[in-house]
PAGULO-689463 format. One record per residue (C-alpha): x, y negated, z. Coordinates in nm, 2 decimals. Layout:
# residues N
(lotor (X,Y,Z)) ...
***
This chain:
# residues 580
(lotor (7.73,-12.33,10.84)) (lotor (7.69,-12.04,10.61)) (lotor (7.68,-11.79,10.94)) (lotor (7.40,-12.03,11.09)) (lotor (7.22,-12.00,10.79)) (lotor (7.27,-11.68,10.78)) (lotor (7.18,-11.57,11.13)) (lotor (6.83,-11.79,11.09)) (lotor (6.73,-11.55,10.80)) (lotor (6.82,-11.23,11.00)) (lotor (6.55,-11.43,11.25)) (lotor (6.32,-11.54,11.08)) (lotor (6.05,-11.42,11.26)) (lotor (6.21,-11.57,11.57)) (lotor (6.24,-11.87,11.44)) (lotor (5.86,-11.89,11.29)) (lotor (5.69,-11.77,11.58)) (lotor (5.94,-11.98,11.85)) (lotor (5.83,-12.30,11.59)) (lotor (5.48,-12.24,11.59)) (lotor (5.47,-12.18,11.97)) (lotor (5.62,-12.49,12.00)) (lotor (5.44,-12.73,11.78)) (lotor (5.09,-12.62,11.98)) (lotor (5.25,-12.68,12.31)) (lotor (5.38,-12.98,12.19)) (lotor (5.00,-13.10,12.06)) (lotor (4.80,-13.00,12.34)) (lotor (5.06,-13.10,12.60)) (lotor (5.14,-13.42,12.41)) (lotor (4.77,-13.52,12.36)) (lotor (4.70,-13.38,12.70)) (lotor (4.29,-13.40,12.77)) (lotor (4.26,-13.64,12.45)) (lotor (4.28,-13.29,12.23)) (lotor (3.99,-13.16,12.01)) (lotor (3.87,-12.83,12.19)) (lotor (3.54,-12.67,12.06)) (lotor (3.27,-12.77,12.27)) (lotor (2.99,-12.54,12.14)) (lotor (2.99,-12.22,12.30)) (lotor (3.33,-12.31,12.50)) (lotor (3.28,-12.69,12.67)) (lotor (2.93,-12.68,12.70)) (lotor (2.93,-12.32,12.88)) (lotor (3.23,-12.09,13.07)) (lotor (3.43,-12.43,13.13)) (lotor (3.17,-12.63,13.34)) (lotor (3.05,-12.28,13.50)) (lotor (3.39,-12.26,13.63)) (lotor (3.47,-12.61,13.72)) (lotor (3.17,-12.53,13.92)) (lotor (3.33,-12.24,14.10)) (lotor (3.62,-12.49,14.13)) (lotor (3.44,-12.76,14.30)) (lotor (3.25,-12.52,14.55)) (lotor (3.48,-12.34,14.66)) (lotor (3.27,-12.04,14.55)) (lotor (3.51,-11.83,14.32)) (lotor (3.52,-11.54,14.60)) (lotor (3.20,-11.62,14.79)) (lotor (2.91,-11.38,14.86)) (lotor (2.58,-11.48,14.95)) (lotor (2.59,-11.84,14.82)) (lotor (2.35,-12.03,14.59)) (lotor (2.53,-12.27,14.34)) (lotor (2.35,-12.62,14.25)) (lotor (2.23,-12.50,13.88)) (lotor (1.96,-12.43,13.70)) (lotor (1.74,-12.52,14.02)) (lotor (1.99,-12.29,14.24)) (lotor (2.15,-11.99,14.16)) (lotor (2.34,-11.69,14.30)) (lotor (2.69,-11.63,14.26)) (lotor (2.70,-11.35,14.10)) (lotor (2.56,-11.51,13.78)) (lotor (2.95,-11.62,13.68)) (lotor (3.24,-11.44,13.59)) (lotor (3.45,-11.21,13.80)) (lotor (3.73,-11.37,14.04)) (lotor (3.91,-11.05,13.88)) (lotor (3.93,-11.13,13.58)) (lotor (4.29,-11.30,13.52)) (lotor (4.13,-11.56,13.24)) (lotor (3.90,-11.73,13.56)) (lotor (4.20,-11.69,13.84)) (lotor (4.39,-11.92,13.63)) (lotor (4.12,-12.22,13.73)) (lotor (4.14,-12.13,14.13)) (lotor (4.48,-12.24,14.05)) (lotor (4.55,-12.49,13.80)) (lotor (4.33,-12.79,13.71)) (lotor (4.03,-12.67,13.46)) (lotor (4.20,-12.86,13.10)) (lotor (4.59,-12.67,13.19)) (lotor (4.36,-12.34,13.29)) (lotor (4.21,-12.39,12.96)) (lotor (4.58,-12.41,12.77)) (lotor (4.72,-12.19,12.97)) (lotor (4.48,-11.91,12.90)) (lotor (4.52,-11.93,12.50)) (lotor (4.88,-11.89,12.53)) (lotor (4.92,-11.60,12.78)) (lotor (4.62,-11.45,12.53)) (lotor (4.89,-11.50,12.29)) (lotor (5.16,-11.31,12.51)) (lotor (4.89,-11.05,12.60)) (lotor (4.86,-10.98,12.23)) (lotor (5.21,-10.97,12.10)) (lotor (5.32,-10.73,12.42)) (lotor (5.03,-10.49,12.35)) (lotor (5.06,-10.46,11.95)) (lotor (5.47,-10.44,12.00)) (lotor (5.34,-10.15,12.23)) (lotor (5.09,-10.00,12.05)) (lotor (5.35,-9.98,11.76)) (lotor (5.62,-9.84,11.95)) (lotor (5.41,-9.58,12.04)) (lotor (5.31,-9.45,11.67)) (lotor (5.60,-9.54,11.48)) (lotor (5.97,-9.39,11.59)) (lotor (6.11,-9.63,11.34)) (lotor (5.98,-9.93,11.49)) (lotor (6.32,-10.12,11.53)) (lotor (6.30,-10.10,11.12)) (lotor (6.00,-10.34,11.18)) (lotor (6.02,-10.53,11.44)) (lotor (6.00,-10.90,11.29)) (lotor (5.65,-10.78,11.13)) (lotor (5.55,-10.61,11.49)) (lotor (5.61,-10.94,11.65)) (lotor (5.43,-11.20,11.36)) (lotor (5.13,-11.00,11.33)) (lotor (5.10,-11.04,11.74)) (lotor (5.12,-11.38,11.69)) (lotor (4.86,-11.39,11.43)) (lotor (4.62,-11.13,11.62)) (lotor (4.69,-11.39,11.92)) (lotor (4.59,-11.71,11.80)) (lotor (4.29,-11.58,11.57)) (lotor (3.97,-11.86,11.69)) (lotor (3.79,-11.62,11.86)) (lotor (3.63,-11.68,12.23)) (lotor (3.81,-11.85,12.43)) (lotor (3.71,-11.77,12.77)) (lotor (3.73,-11.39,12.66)) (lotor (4.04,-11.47,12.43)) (lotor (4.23,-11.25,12.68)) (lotor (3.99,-10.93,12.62)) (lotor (4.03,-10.98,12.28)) (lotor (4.38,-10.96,12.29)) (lotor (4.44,-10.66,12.47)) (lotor (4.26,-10.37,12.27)) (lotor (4.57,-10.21,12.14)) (lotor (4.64,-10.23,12.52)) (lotor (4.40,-10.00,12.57)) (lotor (4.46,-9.78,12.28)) (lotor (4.86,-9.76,12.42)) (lotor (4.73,-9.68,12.77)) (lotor (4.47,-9.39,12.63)) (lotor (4.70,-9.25,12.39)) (lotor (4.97,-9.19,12.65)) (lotor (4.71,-8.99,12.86)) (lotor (4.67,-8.81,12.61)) (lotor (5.02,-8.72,12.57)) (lotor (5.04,-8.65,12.94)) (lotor (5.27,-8.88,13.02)) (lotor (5.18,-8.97,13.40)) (lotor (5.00,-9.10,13.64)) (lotor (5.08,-9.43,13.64)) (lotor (4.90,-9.46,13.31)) (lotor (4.56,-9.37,13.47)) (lotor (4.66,-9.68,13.72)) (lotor (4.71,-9.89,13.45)) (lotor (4.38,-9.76,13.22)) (lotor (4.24,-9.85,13.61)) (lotor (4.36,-10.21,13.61)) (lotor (4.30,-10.26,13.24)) (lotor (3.94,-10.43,13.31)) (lotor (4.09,-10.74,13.49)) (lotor (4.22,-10.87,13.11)) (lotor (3.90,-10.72,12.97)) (lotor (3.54,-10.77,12.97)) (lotor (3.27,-10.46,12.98)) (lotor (2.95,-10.67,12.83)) (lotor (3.14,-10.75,12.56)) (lotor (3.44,-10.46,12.54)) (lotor (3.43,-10.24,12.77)) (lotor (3.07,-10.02,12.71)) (lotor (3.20,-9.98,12.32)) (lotor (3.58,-9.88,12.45)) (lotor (3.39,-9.65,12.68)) (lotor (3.17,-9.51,12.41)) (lotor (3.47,-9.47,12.15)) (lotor (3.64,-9.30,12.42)) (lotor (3.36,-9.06,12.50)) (lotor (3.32,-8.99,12.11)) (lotor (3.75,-8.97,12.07)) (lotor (3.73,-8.65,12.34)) (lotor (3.41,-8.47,12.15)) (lotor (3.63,-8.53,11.79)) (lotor (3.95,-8.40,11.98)) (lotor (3.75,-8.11,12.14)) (lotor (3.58,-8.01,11.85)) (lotor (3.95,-8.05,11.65)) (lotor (4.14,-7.87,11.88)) (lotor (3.87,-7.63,11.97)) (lotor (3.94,-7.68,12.35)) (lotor (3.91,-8.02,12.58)) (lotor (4.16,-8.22,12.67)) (lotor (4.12,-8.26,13.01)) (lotor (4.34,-8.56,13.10)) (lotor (4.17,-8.72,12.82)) (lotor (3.80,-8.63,13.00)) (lotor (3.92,-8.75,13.34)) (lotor (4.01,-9.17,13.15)) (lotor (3.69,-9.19,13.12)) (lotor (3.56,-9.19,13.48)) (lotor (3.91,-9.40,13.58)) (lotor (3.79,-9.67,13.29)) (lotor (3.49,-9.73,13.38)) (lotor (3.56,-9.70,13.79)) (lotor (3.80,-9.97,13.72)) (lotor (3.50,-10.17,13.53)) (lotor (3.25,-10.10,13.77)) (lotor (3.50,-10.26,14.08)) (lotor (3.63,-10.56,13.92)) (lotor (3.30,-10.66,13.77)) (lotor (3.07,-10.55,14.09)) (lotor (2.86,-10.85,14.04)) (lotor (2.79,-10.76,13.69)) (lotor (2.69,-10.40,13.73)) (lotor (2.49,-10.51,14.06)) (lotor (2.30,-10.73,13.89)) (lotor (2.27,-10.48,13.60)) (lotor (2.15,-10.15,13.80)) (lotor (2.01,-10.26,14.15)) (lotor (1.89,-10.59,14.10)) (lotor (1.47,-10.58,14.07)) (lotor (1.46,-10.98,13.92)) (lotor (1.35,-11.04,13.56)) (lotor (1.54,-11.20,13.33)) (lotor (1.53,-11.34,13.05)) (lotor (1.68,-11.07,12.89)) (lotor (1.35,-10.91,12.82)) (lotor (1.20,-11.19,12.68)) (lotor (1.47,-11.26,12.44)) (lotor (1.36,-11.20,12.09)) (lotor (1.65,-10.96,11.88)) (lotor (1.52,-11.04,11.55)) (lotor (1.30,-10.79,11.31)) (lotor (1.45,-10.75,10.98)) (lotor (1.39,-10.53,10.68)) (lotor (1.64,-10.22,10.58)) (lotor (1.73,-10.45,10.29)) (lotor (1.78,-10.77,10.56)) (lotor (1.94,-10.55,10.79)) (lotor (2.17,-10.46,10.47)) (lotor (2.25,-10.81,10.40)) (lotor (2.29,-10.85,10.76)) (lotor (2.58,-10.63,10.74)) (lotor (2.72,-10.72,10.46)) (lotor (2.79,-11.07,10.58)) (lotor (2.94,-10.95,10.89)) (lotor (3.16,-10.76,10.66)) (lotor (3.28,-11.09,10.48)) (lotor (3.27,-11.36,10.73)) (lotor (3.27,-11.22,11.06)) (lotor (3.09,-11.39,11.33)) (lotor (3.09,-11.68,11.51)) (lotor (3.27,-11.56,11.85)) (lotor (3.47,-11.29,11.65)) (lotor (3.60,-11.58,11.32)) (lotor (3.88,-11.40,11.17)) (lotor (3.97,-11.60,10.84)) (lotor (4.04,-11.25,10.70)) (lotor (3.82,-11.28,10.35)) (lotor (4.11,-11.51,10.27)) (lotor (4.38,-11.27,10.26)) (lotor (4.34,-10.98,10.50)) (lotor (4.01,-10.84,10.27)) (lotor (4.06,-10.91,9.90)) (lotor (4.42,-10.75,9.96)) (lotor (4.25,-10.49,10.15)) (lotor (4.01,-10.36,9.95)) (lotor (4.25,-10.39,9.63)) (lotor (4.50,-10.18,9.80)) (lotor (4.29,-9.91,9.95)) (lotor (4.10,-9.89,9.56)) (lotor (4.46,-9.79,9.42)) (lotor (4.56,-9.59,9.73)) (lotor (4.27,-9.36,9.71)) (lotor (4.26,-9.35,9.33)) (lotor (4.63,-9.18,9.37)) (lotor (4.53,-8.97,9.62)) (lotor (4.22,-8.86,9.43)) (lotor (4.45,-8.79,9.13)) (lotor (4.73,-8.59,9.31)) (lotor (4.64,-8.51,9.71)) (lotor (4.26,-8.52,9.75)) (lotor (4.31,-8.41,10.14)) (lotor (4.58,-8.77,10.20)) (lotor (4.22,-8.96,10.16)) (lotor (4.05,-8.79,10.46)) (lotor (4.40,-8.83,10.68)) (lotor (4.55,-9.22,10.59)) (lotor (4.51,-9.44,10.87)) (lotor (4.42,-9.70,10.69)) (lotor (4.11,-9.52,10.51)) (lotor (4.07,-9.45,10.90)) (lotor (4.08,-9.87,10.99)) (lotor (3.84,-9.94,10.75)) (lotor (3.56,-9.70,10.81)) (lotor (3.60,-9.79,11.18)) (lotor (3.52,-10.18,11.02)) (lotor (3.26,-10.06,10.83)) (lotor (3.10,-9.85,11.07)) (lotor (3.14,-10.17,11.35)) (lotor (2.90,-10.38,11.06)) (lotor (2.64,-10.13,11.02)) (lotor (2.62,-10.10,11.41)) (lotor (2.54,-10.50,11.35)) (lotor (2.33,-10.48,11.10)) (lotor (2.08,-10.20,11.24)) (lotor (2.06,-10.38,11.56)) (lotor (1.87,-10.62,11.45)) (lotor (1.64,-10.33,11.29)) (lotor (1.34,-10.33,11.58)) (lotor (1.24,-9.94,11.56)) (lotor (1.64,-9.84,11.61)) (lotor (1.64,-10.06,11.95)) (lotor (1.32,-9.93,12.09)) (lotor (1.45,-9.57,12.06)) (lotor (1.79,-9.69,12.23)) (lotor (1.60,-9.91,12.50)) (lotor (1.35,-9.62,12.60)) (lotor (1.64,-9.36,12.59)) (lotor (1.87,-9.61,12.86)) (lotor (1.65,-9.87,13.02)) (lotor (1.90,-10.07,13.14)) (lotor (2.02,-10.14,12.82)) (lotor (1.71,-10.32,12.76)) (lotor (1.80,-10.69,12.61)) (lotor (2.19,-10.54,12.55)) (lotor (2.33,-10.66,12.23)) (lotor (2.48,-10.32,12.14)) (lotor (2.59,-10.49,11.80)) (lotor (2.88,-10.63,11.97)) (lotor (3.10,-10.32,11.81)) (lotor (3.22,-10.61,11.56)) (lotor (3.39,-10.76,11.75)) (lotor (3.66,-10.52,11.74)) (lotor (3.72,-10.57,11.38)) (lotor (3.94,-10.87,11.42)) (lotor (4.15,-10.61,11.52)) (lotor (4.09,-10.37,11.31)) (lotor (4.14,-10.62,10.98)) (lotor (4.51,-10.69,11.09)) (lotor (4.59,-10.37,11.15)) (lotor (4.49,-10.26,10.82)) (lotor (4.70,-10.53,10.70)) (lotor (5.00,-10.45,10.91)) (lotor (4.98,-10.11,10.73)) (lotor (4.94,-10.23,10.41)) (lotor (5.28,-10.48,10.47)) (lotor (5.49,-10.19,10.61)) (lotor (5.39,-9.95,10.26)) (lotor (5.53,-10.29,10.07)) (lotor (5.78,-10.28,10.30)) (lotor (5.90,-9.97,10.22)) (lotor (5.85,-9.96,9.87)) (lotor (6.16,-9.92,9.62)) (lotor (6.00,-10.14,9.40)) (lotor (6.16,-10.53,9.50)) (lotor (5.87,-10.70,9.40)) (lotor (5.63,-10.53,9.60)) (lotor (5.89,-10.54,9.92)) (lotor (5.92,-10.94,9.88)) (lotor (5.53,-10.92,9.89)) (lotor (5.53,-10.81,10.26)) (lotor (5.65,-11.06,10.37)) (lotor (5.45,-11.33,10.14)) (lotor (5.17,-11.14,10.27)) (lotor (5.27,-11.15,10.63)) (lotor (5.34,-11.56,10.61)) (lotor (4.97,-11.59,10.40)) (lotor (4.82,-11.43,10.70)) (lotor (4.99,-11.66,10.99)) (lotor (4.89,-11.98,10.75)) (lotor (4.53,-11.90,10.69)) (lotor (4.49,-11.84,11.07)) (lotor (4.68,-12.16,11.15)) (lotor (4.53,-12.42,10.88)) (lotor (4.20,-12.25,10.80)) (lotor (3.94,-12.46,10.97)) (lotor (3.74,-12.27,11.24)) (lotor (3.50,-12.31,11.52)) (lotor (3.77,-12.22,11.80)) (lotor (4.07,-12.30,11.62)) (lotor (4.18,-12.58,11.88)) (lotor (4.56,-12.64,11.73)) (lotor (4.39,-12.73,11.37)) (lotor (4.11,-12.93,11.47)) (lotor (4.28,-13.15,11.71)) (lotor (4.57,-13.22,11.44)) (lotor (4.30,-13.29,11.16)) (lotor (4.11,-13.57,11.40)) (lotor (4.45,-13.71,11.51)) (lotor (4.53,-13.76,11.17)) (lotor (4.17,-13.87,11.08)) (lotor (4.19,-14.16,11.34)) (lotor (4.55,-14.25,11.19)) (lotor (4.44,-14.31,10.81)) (lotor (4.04,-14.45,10.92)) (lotor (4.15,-14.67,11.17)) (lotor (3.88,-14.51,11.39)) (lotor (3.80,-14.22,11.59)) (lotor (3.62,-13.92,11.44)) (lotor (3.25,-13.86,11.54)) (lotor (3.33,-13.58,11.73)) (lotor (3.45,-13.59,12.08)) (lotor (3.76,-13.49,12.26)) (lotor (3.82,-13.30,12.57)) (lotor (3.84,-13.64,12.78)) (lotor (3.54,-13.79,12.62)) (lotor (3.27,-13.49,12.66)) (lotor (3.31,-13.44,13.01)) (lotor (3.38,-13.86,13.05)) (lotor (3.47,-13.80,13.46)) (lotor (3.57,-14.14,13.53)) (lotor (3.22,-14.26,13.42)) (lotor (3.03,-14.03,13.66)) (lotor (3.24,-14.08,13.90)) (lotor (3.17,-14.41,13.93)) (lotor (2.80,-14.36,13.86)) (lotor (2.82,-14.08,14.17)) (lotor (2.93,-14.40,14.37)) (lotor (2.70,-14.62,14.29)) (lotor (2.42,-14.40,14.32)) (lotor (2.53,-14.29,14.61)) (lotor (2.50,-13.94,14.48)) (lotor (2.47,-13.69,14.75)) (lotor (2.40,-13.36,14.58)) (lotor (2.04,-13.44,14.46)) (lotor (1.89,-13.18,14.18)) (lotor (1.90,-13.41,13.78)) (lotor (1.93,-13.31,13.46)) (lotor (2.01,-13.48,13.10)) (lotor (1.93,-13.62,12.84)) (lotor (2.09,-13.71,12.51)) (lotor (2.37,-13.49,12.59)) (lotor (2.45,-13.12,12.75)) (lotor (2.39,-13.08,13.11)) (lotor (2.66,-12.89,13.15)) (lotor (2.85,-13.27,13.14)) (lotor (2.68,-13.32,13.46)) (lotor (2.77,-12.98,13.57)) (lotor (3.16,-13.03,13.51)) (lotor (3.12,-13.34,13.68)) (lotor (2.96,-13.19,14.03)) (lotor (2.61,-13.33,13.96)) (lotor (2.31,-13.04,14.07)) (lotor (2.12,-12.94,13.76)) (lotor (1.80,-12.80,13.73)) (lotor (1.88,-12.77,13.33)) (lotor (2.21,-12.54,13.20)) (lotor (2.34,-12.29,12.97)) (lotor (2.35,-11.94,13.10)) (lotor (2.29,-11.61,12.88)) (lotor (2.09,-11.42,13.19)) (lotor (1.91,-11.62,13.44)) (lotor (1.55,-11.52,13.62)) (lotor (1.24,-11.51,13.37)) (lotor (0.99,-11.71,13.67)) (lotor (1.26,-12.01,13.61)) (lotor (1.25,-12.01,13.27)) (lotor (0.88,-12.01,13.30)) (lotor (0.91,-12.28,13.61)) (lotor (1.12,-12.52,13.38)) (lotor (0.89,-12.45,13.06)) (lotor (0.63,-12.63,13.22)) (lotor (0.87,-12.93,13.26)) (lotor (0.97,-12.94,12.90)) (lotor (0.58,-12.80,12.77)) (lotor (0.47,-13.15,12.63)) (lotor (0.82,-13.16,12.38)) (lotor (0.77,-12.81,12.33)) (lotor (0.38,-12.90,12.22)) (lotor (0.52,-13.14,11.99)) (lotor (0.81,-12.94,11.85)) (lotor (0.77,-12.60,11.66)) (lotor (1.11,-12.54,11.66)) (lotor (1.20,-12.60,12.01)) (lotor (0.90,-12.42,12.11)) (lotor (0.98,-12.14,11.94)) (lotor (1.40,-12.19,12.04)) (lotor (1.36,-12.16,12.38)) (lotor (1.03,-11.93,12.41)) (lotor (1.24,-11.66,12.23)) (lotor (1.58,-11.69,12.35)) (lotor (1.59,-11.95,12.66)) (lotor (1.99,-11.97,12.73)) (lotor (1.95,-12.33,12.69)) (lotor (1.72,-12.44,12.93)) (lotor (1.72,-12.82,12.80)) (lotor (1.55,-13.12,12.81)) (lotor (1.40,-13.15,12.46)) (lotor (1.30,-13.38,12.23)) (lotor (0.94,-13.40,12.10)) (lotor (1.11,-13.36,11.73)) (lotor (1.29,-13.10,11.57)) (lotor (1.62,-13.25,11.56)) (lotor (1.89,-13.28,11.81)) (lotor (1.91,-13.48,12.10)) (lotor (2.25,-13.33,12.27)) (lotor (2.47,-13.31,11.95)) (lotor (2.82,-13.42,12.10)) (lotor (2.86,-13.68,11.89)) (lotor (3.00,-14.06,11.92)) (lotor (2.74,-14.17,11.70)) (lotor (2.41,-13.95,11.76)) (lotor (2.06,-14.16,11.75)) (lotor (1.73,-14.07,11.81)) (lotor (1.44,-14.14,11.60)) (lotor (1.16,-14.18,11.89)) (lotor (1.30,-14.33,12.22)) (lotor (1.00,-14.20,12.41)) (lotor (1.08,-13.88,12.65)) (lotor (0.80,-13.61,12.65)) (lotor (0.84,-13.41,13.01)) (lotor (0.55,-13.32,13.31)) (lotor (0.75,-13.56,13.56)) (lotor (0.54,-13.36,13.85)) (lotor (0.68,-12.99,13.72)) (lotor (1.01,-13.22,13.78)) (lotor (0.97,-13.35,14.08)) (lotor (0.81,-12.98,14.21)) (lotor (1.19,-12.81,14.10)) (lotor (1.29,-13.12,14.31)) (lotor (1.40,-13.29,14.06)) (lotor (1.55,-13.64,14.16)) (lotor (1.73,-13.83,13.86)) (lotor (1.73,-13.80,13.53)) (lotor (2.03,-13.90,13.32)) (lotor (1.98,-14.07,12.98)) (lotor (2.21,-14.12,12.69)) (lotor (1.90,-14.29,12.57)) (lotor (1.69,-14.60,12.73)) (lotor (1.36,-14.43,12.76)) (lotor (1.07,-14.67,12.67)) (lotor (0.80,-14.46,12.83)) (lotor (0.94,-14.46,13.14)) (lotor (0.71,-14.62,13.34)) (lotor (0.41,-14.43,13.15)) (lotor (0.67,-14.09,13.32)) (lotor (0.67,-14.21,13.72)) (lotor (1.05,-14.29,13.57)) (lotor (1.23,-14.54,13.76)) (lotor (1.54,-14.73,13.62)) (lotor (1.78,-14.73,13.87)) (lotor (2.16,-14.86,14.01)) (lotor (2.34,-15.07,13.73)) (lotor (2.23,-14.92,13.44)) (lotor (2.31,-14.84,13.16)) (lotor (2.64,-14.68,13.28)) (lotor (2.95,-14.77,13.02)) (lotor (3.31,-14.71,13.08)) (lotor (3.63,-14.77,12.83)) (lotor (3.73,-14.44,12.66)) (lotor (3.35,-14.32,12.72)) (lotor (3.16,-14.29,12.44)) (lotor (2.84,-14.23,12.69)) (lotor (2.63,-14.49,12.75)) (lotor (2.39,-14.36,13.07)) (lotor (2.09,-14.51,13.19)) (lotor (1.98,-14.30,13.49)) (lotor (1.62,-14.28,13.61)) (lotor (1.44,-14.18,13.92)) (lotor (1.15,-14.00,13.91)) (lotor (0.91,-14.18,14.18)) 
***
């Protein structure tokens, strides 16, 4: 027993991570499509875009128009290349879904156990932290359906750093074929650009070029340019407005842009959530305070050297990059110096400082680590087990594992169902299914109400309404007329989709929300506010309702088959329309 025990502590890190692993499997297996994934930003976009792809057949087409937003070209979706999408040509959309969090998670451990291989000879001596802080770095709630680039930037920093040891060819193949687990909109312009400005520091350093180390760059972005060809043809040599330049970027004071910063310093952001102003930051900043008081005292030059002095510039310097984009006179000189940068959000440098926190943490841990002093040693790995539990229990937008557990055990001690909805429940398919029957459905052009199209989409209904971040300006303009007398009525809907537009939704004539995925959402008016003929002139067919509509008739709006639509384990209730 004693040599069980005592083989369990010389694993701990085995047995923590193999645990965890385990117990998240075993939830989202167990609970299957019943689980609590985030719908905003997640459900309600990549999924349903993809289940699309699925449905058509359209994931390597050319040439095709897909039934959304009115009818839209392929090349408006993600690459077939990238290995997150592949998974849904091959495995139904909810075990895609679970199977691309865990091989981000795989991804993640293999590249940090990598990237510290590479920069520390010793790093048998550390292995159990190497391994934990992948896992942490791996299930951090960050975007999903781009979980995978996340995940691999100390991928890239391996790959680089080997060229520029000279250690082979094969490492320009693999810099190459990095962009199928990455993404450039989001990763790879900024890895491009830190690579561009790593070869002037090293030239200017070294006081000669490093030639292997020009010649990545080319090889990076060659590999970006082929595996996202739709992307960068759409970016250079298509001649179609978008709504890119009518999106508004926000015009805020030095002292706003500032605060700006400053919050992205603290919290993070919404696709990039973190949970490190738990633990990672307050230790952080107390650490490098003492560190570079030391240094100060006794080495002046260590300050300008330490790596993790070096780790938390590079944060800082990704917030201030936030913060300033948002500063109007900085983006016109950008946006007239590189047109086609025009509508780019350039401040998306931060999202590279999920990575960057738990680095600086990991060297901060390994200093304990190696301290002679034993309470300081202990603390690296109280440290190291504070991180994994914040990440795990802290409640987060895409932290999947914690919020299904938390409504499970919600149901168990209310005797009722949480408000929100499950995985099942959002997309409901039984319900449209049978509605598609009864209808007769045979690919007619609808949209919703009362809830996100992109249920409709998911379920292989034609939209003329959707959720894309770059779509043609004359639609938005086409579809603004449909939605003009809600608009007329709502300031903040007006001014919602006027400066932004993603959401091209069917709104309500008040300011609050009539989509919220919730088992309980009302509305206070019941009467709809559309042009029915700018509907009918997208071709616009039916109209599904969460809502009875009592100015139907008034709209040219036709009740129609056996509604209202209901369905045990729904919590939809769909009354669909025709517009005569």
């Amino acid at each position: 027993m004693k040599k069980i025990f005592k083989k369990i502590l010389e694993n701990w890190h085995i047995v923590i991570i193999t645990g965890l692993l385990l117990a998240e499997a075993a939830v989202f297996i167990g609970f299957g499509e019943k689980s609590y994934i985030t719908i905003h930003d997640n459900l309600d976009l990549f999924i349903p875009h993809l289940k699309m792809l699925q449905l058509t057949g359209s994931f390597f087409s050319h040439g095709v128009t897909l039934p959304f937003l009115g009818g839209i070209t392929r090349d408006h979706f993600g690459s077939e290349f990238y290995l997150y999408n592949l998974l849904y040509v091959f495995l139904p959309d909810y075990a895609a879904y679970i199977a691309g969090y865990f091989l981000s998670i795989a991804v993640s451990m293999a590249s940090i156990y990598l990237l510290a291989r590479e920069f520390m000879p010793d790093a048998r001596t550390y292995r159990p932290f190497i391994l934990l802080f992948g896992l942490i770095y791996g299930i951090l709630p960050v975007f999903p359906a781009y979980g995978l680039a996340f995940a691999s930037i100390p991928l890239v920093v391996f790959l680089v750093h080997r060229i520029y040891r000279g250690d082979g060819l094969r490492f320009y193949i693999f810099l190459f074929l990095y962009p199928v687990i990455s993404y450039f909109s989001y990763f790879g312009f900024f890895i491009l650009g830190y690579l561009v400005l790593f070869t002037l520091i090293n030239w200017i350093r070294c006081k000669r070029l490093n030639v292997r180390l020009l010649a990545s760059i080319p090889v990076l972005f060659l590999g970006y340019a082929l595996f996202e060809y739709r992307l960068f043809h759409s970016m250079l040599f298509s001649d179609t407005v978008t709504i890119r330049s009518t999106m508004a970027m926000g015009d805020l004071s030095l002292g706003e842009v500032a605060r700006t910063a400053l919050d992205g310093f603290v919290n993070s952001i919404f696709h990039a959530g973190d949970a490190h102003k738990f633990i990672v930051m307050p230790v952080a900043l107390i650490f490098l305070v003492i560190q570079n008081v030391i240094y100060f005292r006794k080495e002046r030059s260590k300050i300008f050297r330490d790596i993790a002095n070096l780790l938390f510039l590079l944060i800082i310097l990704n917030c201030f990059i936030y913060g300033i984009y948002y500063f109007k006179p900085m983006r016109d000189i950008i946006f007239t110096l590189i047109p086609p940068l025009q509508g780019f959000q350039y401040h998306r440098t931060i999202f590279f400082n999920p990575f960057l926190w738990y680095m600086l943490l990991f060297v901060i841990v390994k200093r304990l680590y190696d301290s002679r002093n034993m309470m300081l040693h202990r603390a690296s790995y109280i440290l190291s087990l504070a991180a994994l539990l914040v990440v795990v229990f802290a409640p987060a937008n895409y932290n999947d594992f914690y919020n299904t557990c938390y409504y499970k055990i919600y149901a168990l001690v209310k005797h009722q169902p949480a408000d929100m909805l499950n995985y099942e429940e959002f997309y409901s398919k039984e319900l449209f299914s049978a509605i598609k029957e009864d209808l007769n459905y045979n690919g007619e052009y609808s949209a919703a109400y009362g809830f996100h199209p992109a249920v409709l989409t998911y379920n292989g209904i034609s939209t003329l309404d959707g959720y894309l971040g770059m779509y043609s300006q004359e639609y938005k303009e086409s579809f603004r007329k449909v939605i003009a007398p809600a608009l007329e009525r709502s300031a903040y809907y007006r001014n919602y989709y006027d400066t932004w537009g993603a959401r091209a939704y069917i709104f309500p004539g008040f300011d609050s929300s009539s989509y919220l995925p919730s088992r309980g959402l009302t509305l206070p008016d019941s009467r709809l506010y559309i042009d029915t003929d700018a509907f009918r002139e997208l071709n616009g067919v039916y109209l599904f309702s969460r809502f009875e509509i009592s100015n139907a008739a008034e709209l040219s709006l036709k009740l129609t088959g056996q509604s209202p639509y209901t369905l045990n384990g729904s919590p939809y209730r769909i009354y669909v329309y025709r517009a005569e």
